[in-house]
C-alpha positions as CSV (number, residue, x, y, z in Angstrom):
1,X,21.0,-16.1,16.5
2,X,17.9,-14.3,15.5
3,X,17.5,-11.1,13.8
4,X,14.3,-8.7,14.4
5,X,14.0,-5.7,12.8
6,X,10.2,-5.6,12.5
7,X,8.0,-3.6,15.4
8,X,4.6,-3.7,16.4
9,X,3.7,-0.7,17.8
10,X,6.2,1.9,17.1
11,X,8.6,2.7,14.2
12,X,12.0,1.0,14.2
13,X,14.3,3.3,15.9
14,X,17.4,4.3,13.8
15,X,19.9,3.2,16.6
16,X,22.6,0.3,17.1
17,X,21.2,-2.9,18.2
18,X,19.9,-4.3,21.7
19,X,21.7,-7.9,21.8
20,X,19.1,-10.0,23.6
21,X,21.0,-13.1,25.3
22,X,18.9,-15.3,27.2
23,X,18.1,-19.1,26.7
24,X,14.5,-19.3,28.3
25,X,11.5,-19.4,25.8
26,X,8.9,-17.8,27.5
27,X,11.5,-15.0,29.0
28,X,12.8,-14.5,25.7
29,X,9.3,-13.8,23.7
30,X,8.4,-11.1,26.5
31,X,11.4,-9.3,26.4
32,X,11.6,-9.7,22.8
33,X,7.7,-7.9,22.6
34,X,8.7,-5.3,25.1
35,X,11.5,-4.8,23.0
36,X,9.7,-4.7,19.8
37,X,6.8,-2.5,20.8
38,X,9.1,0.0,21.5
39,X,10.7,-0.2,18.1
40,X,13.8,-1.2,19.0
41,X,16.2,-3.3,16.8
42,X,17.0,-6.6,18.0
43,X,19.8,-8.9,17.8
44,X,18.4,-12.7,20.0
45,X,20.7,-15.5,21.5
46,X,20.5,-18.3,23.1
47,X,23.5,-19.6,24.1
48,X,27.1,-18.2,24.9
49,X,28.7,-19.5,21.1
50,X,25.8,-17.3,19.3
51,X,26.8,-14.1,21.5
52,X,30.3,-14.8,21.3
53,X,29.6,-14.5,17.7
54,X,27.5,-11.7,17.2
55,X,29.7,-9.6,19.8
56,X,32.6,-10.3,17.1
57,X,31.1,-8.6,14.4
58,X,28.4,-6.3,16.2
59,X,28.5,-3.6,18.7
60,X,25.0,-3.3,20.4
61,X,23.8,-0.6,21.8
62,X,22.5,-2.7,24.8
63,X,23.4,-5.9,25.9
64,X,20.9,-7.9,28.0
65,X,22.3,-10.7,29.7
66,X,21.1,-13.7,31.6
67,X,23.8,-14.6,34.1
68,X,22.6,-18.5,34.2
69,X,22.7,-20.2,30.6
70,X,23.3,-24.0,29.6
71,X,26.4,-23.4,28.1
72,X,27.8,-20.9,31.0
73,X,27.7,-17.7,32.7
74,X,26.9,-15.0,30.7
75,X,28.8,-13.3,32.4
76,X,31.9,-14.6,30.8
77,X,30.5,-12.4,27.8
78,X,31.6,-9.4,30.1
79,X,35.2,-8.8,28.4
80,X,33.8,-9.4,24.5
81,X,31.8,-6.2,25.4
82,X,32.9,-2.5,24.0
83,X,32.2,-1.2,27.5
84,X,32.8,2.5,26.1
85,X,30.1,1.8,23.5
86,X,27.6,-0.5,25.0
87,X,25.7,-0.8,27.6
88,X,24.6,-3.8,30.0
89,X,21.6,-4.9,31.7
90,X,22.4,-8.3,33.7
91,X,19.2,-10.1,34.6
92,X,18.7,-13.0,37.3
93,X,16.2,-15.2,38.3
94,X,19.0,-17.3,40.5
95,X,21.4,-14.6,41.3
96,X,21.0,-11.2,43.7
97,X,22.8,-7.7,42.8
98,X,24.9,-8.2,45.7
99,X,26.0,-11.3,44.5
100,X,27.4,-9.2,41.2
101,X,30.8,-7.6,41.6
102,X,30.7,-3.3,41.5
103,X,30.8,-2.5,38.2
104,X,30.0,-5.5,36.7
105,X,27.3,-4.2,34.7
106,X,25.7,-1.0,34.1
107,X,21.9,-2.3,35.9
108,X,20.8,-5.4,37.1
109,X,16.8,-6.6,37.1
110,X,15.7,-9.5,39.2
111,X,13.6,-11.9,37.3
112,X,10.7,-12.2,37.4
113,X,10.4,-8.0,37.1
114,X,7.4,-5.5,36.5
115,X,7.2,-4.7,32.7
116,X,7.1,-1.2,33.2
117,X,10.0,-1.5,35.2
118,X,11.8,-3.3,32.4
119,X,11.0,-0.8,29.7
120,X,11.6,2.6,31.7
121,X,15.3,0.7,33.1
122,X,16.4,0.2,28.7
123,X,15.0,3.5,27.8
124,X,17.5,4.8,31.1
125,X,20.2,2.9,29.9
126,X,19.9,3.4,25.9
127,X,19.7,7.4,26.3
């Protein structure tokens, strides 16, 4: 697990976390600068064991969540989550929303996605 608390751009926002969980490099260093720029404190995973860990202790504010992972589904994350407190954003590159049960998560983004689409979708789902 990493911690980011630093921004680029704009101040850190005085809010509970975004947990970012996704194992692709690249994927992760976009998100993680979209996320950043809008000054938005980060919690990063890669695998299902580091989430399963920061869920324990942590209650984000946002959970981002990659369904396909080495370790697993990320879906199986689903019942660690407050679902009264937090928020979740299930992306796919492999999977389709249909293929999501309703309910399942709060929005779902198709990978690859627009980058405007990405930021207005967590400033919808963090307000």
């Amino acid at each position: 697990m990493t911690i980011y608390t630093g921004t680029l751009d704009a101040p850190l926002r005085h809010t509970p976390p975004i947990l970012l969980v996704e194992d692709g490099g690249a994927m992760r260093t976009l998100q993680r600068f979209l996320l950043q720029r809008e000054g938005w404190p980060l919690l990063e995973c890669r695998d299902l064991a580091d989430a399963r860990a920061v869920l324990a202790t942590t209650t984000p504010a946002l959970v981002i969540l990659d369904v396909k992972l080495p370790s697993g589904s990320g879906l199986e994350l689903l019942p660690l989550i407050d679902r009264s407190r937090t928020r979740v954003l299930v992306m796919s590159g492999a999977a389709a929303e249909a293929d999501l049960a309703p309910g399942v998560a709060d929005a779902f983004l198709a990978k690859p996605f627009e980058l405007s689409t990405f930021t207005a979708l967590i400033e919808q789902l963090t307000n």
